[in-house]
N, C-alpha and C positions, 0 to 999 in steps of 0.2 A: 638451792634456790627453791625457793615453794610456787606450789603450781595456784597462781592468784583466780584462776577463770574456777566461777561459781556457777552453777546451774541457778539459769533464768527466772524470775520470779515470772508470776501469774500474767501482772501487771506490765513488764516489760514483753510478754510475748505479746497482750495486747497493742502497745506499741509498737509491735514488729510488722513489720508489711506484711502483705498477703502473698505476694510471689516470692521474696524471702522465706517465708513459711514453705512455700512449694518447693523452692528449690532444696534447700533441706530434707525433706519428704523423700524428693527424688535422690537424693545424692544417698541417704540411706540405705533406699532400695536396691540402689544398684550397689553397692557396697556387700549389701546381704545375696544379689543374685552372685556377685564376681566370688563368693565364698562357695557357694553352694556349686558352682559351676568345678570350682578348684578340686572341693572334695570329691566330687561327683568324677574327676579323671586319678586323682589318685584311686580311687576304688578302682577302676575299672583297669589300671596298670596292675592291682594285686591280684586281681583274677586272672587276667591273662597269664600272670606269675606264675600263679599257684594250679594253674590248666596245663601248661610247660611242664612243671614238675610232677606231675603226677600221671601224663603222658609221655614222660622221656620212660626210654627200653637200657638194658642192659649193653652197656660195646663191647663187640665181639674182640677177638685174642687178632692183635697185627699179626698178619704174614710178614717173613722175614723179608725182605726186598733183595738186602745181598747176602751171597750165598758163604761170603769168609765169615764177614759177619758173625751168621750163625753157627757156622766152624768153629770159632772161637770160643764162643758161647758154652757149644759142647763140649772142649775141650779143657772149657775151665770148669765145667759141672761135673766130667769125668776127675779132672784133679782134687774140686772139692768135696763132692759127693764124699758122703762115709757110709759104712755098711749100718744095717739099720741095729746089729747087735751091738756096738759099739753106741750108740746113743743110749742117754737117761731116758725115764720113765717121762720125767717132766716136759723134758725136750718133746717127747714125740708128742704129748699131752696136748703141748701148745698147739704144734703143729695141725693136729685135728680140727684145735679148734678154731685156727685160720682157714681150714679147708673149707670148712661149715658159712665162713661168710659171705658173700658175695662180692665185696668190694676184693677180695683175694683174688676172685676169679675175676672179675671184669679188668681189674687193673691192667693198664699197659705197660707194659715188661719193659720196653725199648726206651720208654721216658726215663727222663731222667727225675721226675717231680718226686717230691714227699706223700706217702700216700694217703694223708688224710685232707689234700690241698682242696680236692675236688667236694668232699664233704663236708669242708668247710662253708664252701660257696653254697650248697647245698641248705643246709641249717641256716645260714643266716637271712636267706628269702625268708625259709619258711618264719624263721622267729618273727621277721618284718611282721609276716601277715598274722602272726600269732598275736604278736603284739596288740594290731587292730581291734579294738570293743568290738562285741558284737551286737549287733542289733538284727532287732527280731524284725521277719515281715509283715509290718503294719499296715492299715489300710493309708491310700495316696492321702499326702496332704494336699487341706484343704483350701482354697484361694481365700482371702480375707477382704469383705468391704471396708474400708474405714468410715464411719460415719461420725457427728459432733462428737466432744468428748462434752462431760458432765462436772461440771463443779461442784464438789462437797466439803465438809468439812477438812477431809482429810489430805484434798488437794483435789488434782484434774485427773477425772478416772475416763480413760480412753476408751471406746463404745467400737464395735466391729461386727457384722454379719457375716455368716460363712456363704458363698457365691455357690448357687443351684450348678452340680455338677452333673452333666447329661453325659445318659450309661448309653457310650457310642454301639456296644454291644445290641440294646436291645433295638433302637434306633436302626438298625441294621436290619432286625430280624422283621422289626415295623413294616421297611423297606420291600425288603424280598415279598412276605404275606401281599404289601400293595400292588407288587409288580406282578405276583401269580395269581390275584382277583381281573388285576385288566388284562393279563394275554384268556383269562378262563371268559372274562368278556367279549373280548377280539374274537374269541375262534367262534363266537357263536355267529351265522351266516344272515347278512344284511339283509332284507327285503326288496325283491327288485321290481322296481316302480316303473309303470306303465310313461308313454311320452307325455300324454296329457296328467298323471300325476307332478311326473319332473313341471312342467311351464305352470300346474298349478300353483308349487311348493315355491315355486321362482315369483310367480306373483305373490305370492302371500309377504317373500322375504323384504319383496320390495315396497313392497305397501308397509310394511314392519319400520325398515329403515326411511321411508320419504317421512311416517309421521313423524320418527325420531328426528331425522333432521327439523322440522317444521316447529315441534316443538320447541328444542334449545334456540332455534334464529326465532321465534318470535320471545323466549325468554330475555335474550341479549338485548333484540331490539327496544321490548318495554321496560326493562330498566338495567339498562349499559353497565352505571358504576355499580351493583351491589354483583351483576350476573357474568362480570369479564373474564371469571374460570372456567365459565361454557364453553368461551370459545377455544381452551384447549381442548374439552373433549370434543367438537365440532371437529377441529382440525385433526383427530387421531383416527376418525372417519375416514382422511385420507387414504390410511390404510386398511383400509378394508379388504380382508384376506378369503372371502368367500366366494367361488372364481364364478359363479353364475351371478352372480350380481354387481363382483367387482366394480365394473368399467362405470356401468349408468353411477351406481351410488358415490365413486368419487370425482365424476363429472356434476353430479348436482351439488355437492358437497363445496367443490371448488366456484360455482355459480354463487350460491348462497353464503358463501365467506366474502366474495365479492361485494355484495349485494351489502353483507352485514358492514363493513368497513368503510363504503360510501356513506353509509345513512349515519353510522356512528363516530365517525373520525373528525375531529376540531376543525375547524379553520385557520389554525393557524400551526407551526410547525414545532415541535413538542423536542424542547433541550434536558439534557441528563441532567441531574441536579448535583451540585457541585457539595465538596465534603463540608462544607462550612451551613451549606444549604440544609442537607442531612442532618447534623449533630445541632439544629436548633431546634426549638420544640414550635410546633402550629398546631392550629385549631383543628378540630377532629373532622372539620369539613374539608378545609385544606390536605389532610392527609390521605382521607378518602379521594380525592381528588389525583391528589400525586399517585395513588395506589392506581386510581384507574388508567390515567395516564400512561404508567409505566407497564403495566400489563398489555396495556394496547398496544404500545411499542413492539413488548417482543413479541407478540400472538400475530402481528404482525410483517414484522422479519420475518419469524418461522414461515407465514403462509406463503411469499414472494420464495424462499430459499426453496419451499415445495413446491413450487409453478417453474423453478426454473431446473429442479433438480428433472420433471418430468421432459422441459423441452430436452437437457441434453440425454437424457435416458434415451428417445425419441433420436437425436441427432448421432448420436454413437451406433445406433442400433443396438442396444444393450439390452439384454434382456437380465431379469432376475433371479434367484435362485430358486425362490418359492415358484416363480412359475403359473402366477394366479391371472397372469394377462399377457396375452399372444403379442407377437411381435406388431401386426397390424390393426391392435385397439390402442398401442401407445402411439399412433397417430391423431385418432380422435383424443385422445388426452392432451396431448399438444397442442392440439386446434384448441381446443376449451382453453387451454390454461395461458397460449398467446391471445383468444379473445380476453378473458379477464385482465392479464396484464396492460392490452391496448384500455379499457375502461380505464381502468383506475392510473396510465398516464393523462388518460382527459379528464376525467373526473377530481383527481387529487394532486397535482402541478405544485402545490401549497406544501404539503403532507410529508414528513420524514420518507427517507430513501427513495426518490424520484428521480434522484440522479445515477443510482441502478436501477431504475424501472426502465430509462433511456437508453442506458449499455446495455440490456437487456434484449429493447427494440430494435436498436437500428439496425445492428446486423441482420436481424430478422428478414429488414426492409430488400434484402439481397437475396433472398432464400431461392435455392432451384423452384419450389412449392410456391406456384402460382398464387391459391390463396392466401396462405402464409404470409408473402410480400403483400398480395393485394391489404389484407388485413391491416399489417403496419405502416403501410403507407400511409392509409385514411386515416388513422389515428394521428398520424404525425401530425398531416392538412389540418386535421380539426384543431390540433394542439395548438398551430401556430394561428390558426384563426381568430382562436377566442384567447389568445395569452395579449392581457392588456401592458403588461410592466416590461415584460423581455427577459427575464430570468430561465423561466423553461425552454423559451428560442432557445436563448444565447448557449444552453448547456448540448440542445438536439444539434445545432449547426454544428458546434467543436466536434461531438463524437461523429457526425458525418465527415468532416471533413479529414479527420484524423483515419474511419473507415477507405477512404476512396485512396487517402496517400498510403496505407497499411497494403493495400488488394492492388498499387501497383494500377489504378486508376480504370480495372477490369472491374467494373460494377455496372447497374441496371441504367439504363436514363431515369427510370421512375425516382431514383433516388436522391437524385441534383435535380427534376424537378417539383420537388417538394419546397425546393427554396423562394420560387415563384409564390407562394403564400404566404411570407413571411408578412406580413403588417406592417411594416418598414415606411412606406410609402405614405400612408394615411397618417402616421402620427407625424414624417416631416413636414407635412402638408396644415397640419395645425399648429405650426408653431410661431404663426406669426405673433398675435396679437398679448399671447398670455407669456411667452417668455422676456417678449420687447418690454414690455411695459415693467417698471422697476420696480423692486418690493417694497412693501411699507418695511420700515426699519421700526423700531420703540428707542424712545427716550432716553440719552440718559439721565442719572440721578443732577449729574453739575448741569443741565439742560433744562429740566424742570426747576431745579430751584433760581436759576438764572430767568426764568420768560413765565413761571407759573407761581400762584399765590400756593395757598397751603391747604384752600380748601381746592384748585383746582388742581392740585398734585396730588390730593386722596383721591379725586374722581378721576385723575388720569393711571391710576394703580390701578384700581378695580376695572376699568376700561380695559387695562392691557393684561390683566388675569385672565379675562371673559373672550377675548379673542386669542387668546393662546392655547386655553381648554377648546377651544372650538376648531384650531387647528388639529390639536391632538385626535378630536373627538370624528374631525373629518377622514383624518389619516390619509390621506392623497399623497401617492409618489408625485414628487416634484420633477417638472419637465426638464431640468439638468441632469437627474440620473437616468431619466429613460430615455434621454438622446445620449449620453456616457455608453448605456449598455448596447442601443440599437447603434452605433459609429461601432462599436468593438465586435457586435454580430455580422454589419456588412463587412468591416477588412476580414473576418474569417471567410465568409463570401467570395467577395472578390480575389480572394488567396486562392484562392482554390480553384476559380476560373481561370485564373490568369496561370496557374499550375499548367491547366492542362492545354489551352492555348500555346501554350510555349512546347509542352513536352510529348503529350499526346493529340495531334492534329486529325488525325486517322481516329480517332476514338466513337465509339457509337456515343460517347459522351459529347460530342461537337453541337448535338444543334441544342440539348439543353441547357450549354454553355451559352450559348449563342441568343437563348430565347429568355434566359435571366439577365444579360447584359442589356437586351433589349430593354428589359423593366427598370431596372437600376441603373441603366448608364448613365440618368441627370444626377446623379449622386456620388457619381465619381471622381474623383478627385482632378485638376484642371491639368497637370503637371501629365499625367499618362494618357493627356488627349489624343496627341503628335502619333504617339510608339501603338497607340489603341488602332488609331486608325490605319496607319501602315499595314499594322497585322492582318485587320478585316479588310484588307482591299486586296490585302498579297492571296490570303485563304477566297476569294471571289475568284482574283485572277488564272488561281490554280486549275482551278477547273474540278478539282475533285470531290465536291462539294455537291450535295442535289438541290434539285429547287428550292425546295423550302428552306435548306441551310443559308443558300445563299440569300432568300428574303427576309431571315431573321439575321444576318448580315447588313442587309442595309439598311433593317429599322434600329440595328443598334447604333449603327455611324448615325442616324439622322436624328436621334435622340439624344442622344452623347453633342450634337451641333444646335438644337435646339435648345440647351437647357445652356449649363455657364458655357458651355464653347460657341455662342455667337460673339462675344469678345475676340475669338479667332479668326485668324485671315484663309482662311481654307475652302480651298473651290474644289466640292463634293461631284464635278461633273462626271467623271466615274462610274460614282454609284446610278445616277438618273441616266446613263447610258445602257448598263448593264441590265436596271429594270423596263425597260423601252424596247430592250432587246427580246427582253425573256419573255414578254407579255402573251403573247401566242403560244408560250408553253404550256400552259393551264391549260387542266385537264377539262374538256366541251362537255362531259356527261360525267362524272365523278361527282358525288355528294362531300366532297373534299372539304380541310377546310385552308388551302389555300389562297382563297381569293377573298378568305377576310385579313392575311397578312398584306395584300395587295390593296386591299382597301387602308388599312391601317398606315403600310407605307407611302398613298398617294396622300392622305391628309398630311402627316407629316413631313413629305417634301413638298406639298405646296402651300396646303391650307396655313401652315404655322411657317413658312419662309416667302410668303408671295412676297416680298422688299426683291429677296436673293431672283427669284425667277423671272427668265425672259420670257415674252412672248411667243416668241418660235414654239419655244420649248412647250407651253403649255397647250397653244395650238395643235402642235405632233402628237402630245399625250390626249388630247381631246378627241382626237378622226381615228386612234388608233382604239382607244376604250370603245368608242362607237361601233368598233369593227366588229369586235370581242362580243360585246352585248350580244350577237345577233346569232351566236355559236354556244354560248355556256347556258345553263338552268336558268330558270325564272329569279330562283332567286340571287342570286349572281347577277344578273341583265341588271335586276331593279336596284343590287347597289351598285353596281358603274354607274347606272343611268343618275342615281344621287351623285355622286363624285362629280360626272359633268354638269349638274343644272351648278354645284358648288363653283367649278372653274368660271362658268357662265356668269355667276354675278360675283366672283371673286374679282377675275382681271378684266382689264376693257377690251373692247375689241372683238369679245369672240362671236359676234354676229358674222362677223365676216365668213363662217360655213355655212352661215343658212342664207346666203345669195349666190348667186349663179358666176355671176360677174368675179373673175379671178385678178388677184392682186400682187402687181409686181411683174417679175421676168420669171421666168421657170415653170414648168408642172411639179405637180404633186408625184414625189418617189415611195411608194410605199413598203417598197423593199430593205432602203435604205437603213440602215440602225444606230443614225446619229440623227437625232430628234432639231436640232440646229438648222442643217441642213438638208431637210426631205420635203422643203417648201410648202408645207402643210394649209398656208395660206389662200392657194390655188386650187382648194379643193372644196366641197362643200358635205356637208352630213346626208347623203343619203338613205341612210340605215334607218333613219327617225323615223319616213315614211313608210320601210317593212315596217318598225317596231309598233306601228299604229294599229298594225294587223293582227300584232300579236296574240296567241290565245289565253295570256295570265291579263286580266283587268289591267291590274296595277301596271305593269308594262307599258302598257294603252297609254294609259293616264299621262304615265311620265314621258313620254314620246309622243303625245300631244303637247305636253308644257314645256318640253324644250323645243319643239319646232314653233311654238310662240313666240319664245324671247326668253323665259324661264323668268314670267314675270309674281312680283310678289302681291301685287293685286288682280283683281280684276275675272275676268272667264277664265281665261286662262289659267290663275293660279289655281296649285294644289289645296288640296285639302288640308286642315292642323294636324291631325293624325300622321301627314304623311310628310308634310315639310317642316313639322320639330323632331324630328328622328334624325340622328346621323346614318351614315350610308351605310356603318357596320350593325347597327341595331335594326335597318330594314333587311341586312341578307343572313341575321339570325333570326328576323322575325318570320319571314317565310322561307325557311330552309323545310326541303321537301325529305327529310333523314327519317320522318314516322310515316313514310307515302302515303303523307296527307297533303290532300290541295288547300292552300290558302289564299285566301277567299274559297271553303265550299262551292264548288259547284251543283247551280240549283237544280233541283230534279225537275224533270219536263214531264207536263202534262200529255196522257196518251191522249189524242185527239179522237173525239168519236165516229167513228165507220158514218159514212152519208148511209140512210136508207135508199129503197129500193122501190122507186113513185113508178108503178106502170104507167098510171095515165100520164105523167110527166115525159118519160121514154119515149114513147109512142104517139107521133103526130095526128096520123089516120083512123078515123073516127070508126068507117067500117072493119078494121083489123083488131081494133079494139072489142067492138061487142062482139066478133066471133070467138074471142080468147076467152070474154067474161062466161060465154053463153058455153064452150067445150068446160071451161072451170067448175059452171054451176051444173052441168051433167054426171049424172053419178056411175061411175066407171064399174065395169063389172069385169072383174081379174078373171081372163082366162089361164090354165097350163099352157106353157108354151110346150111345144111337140118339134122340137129339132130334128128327130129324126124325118118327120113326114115333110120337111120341108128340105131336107137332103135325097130325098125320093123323088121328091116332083122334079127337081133340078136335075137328076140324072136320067129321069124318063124323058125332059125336053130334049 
């Protein structure tokens, strides 16, 4: 059969693919290596051959083993053996000339083989390697480049460079020469430099390195997309291996990347471009564009993955191997590099990996390191203060709340209460009027041409183009997803409370439980009113609770009853027992701030339930506040004394303490601690007329205008200043916490000394002119002489 496959014309290799061509290429190659590899061990099998053979020795003659054996042997040598006269010429001839050979002698007698077997095997190695061509020692071949082949007449002539081969030999000797210049450099002896050299050389480095930095950040800053390679080498700064300058220079270093990333980073959050995105072609502004983008991206990962590689270097206590910074500057690097990261969670909320800048933070917010926590706390506050949407909330609440069930609910109170500023409140509080009211919807096409002509369905097109674009162009989160995301950030909230209400009651986490529930309780859902309350009365009833727990306790039941649970049938009396009780507990000279919870809780059990409240009741809390005032700080007095002029014109009736004349059967029990029954009726305010005396103005004032009537005109009433304040805004307003008095007290004039009227003095006219007339006499100073006046006394 004939062989049909023709070698390829020109034409057809042109036709042939490109990776077809390769692979071919390749499969050659290795074809030519798997040959060259093959001969390359047959060689090296005939050397070993021919090294066997030519180091093998002569073997020595066996010893006989047994000894009949070789009896035998004798025996038959003795019967064969002939005398040597009796042999031919030729005979012994040969004999000689077997003596002469060596294979005679070496042969083993005892074998039974033919004796040219072993020289068989012998010869035919050697012939093997005989066989083998020889070749001469050439120089090594050469690598080959292949480069185009050439087309000519005569067909395709293939084109090849020989590949520069480096003589590892001298390379070596390059080597050693380089290594015996630097030890002949080394041994020459350093210069040793005074202390004020070292701090000058120190200064100098650093001056060296601050312009360095200053330069590339203000390069980056005035033009971002062309200079975004700077900030790799900005960032390689971080490692700065020169131990006297280490620390400062990549603490500014870390500052200034900061700095650079707030001023240069989008507004808006930067997506990887997808391969379809990629493989299209754009405009050269557009690709400069993407180029800067995705540079920023990683220069900043890398910087974050550096901020946190230092905090846990820092938290391990890990030191490094270079050794260029002490275990106690990787503190101050931690500090800097949790201050930057706090930045840029408030600064950049919008901006790629924010939600590791968060798992980042919050653990932080735990830290043993007072500042440390103090740091990520206030970062948190701010975050939640100014985040208008709830995205950055809703990611900080999860990893809190996920921290505190992870630790086993052993964490700081600082840390639950951070949730107290959630925003939460303000945006439910606006949602009246912009979510009620229904949206405009647009037309459609069978609606317009049903109810509109043709000129006003052109004019109704471009109408709804122009407020569409104007939607887009406003870009407003719609109030259905930011009450979606703020509903999904309080049940992470409220989860979490109600966690540790259930599970941990004992926890130092109790009262910020306690003081978040308070804020959020009208937002609670109606269904855990019943089981909410139970809890907070049973956690009162315990007793294990301290003050102030138990009065963020009853401001969260009375909030929780004020908002949707007045639909409920539930008599709080309880709670208004328990605070009636406790009221005397407050601390008389503490700058505390207890008694704005007390404040807070008497507006909302009476100010917003006077329907629910009885008489009595408000009565007993009116004589008992009274009491209180006349024991606590000025500013304390002046908000109870607000809370009662509120009672005073809230309910009727409460003149009845400012007359004498008592009402009903009973005295007044002031012991008693059921506000109902302590007859409060039969008693009257005497406390109004100390607080008249008192030495804060304000005091004065308002304990004149409650022993008036606490009228809203007239002499009597207050001042606008004083009576459009609620009672908690008057005992922040003069809290005495900077021991300053408010209202200044005025400085007093010294009064001037009366002079010294002789003739006023002195009635009698002749006593007078003998005084003026000894006056206008002019004295002449004798010595006094003590001793001669001790002489004459003892001579009498």
């Amino acid at each position: 059969r004939k062989n049909t496959k023709r070698v390829p014309s020109f034409r057809k290799l042109l036709r042939t693919s490109q990776i077809k061509l390769d692979n071919k290429l390749k499969n050659k190659q290795y074809k030519q290596k798997s040959a060259a590899k093959k001969y390359r061990k047959e060689q090296k099998k005939l050397r070993e051959a021919v090294r066997d053979a030519i180091s093998r020795k002569p073997f020595p003659l066996e010893e006989c083993k047994k000894k009949q054996v070789a009896r035998k042997w004798e025996e038959k040598e003795e019967e064969d053996a002939l005398p040597l006269d009796m042999m031919d010429e030729d005979d012994l001839k040969l004999m000689e000339d077997l003596a002469q050979k060596a294979s005679f002698l070496t042969r083993d007698l005892s074998s039974n083989e033919p004796v040219h077997v072993k020289k068989r095997k012998h010869e035919s190695v050697i012939e093997k390697y005989e066989k083998v061509p020889r070749r001469l020692q050439t120089e090594p071949e050469k690598e080959l480049i292949h480069l185009l082949p050439i087309k000519d007449k005569s067909g395709i002539i293939p084109q090849a460079v020989e590949k520069p081969v480096v003589n590892v030999a001298q390379d070596e000797e390059e080597d050693t020469e380089d290594m015996e210049e630097a030890e002949d450099f080394n041994e020459e002896p350093l210069p040793v430099l005074t202390p004020e050299e070292m701090a000058d050389q120190r200064r100098q480095k650093l001056q060296e390195r601050k312009m360095h930095i200053a330069a590339l950040a203000s390069a980056i800053l005035s033009e971002p997309d062309s200079n975004i390679k700077k900030l790799k080498e900005l960032r390689a700064m971080l490692m700065e291996q020169d131990p006297n300058v280490a620390v400062i220079v990549r603490k500014l270093v870390m500052v200034s990347l900061m700095e650079i990333f707030k001023d240069i980073a989008p507004s808006y959050k930067i997506r990887p471009l997808t391969e379809t995105e990629k493989a299209t072609k754009v405009k050269k502004e557009t690709q400069k564009l993407r180029e800067f983008e995705e540079g920023l991206v990683s220069q900043y990962k890398f910087y974050l993955e550096n901020l946190e590689q230092i905090i846990k270097d820092w938290k391990q206590r890990k030191l490094k191997k270079s050794n260029v910074i002490s275990l106690k500057a990787y503190k101050g690097l931690a500090e800097v590099a949790v201050k930057c990261l706090c930045e840029l969670l408030v600064a950049l909320p919008h901006f790629n990996f924010h939600n590791n800048i968060i798992v980042l933070i919050v653990p932080l917010m735990n830290d043993p390191s007072k500042m440390m926590s103090e740091l990520c706390v206030e970062a948190v506050k701010k975050l939640f203060k100014q985040d208008k949407l709830g995205y950055a909330s809703l990611g900080v609440v999860k990893v809190i709340s996920g921290l505190v069930r992870s630790r086993n609910y052993d964490v700081r109170p600082e840390v639950l209460k951070v949730f107290l500023h959630l925003r939460i409140k303000e945006v439910e509080l606006q949602k009246d009027a912009e979510d009620i009211a229904p949206k405009k919807k647009f037309m459609t096409f069978k609606e317009k041409r049903k109810n509109l002509s043709r000129m006003q369905r052109k004019w109704k097109k471009a109408e709804e183009k122009l407020e569409r674009e104007l939607l887009e162009a406003e870009a407003s989160e719609s109030k259905e997803k930011k009450l979606k995301l703020h509903t999904e950030t309080l049940n992470i909230v409220f989860v979490t409370y109600f966690r540790i209400l259930k599970k941990a009651q004992k926890s130092p986490l109790l009262p910020a439980v306690l003081e978040g529930l308070a804020k959020f309780a009208h937002l609670i859902n109606v269904e855990f009113f019943d089981d909410l309350l139970i809890v907070l009365h049973s956690l009162i009833a315990s007793g294990d609770l301290s003050y102030r727990e138990s009065l963020h306790c009853i401001l969260s039941a009375f909030h929780i009853l004020s908002g949707q649970g007045d639909v409920l049938n539930i008599d709080p009396m309880k709670f208004y027992t328990h605070l009636y009780k406790t009221l005397f507990s407050l601390h008389a000279g503490g700058t505390n701030e207890d008694i704005g919870l007390v404040l807070q809780c008497l507006d909302v059990m009476f100010a917003k339930r006077r329907k629910q409240v009885s008489q009595q009741r408000a009565l007993a809390f009116l004589k008992r506040l009274s009491i209180l005032a006349l024991h606590v700080l000025p500013n304390s007095s002046v908000g109870i004394l607000a809370t009662n002029r509120v009672f005073m014109q809230t309910f009727p009736r409460m003149d009845l303490l400012l007359d004498n004349e008592s009402q009903g059967s009973g005295i007044y029990l002031p012991e008693l601690d059921e506000p109902e029954h302590c007859n409060a009726q039969n008693t009257a305010l005497w406390e109004l007329h100390l607080l008249q005396r008192h030495y804060h103005p304000t005091v004065q004032k308002f304990a004149s205008h409650l022993i008036a009537g606490a009228p809203t005109e007239g002499s009597g009433a207050l001042p606008l200043d004083l009576s459009q304040r609620s009672a908690t805004e008057l005992f922040e307003t003069y809290c005495m916490k900077g021991m300053t008095f408010n209202p200044p007290v005025a400085s007093v004039t010294p009064r001037k000394k009366d002079t010294f009227l002789q003739t006023d003095s002195f009635v009698d006219e002749e006593l007078n002119k003998q005084l003026q007339q000894h006056i206008s006499e002019t004295v002449a100073h004798k010595p006094l002489d003590f001793a001669k006046h001790l002489k004459e006394s003892s001579l009498a």
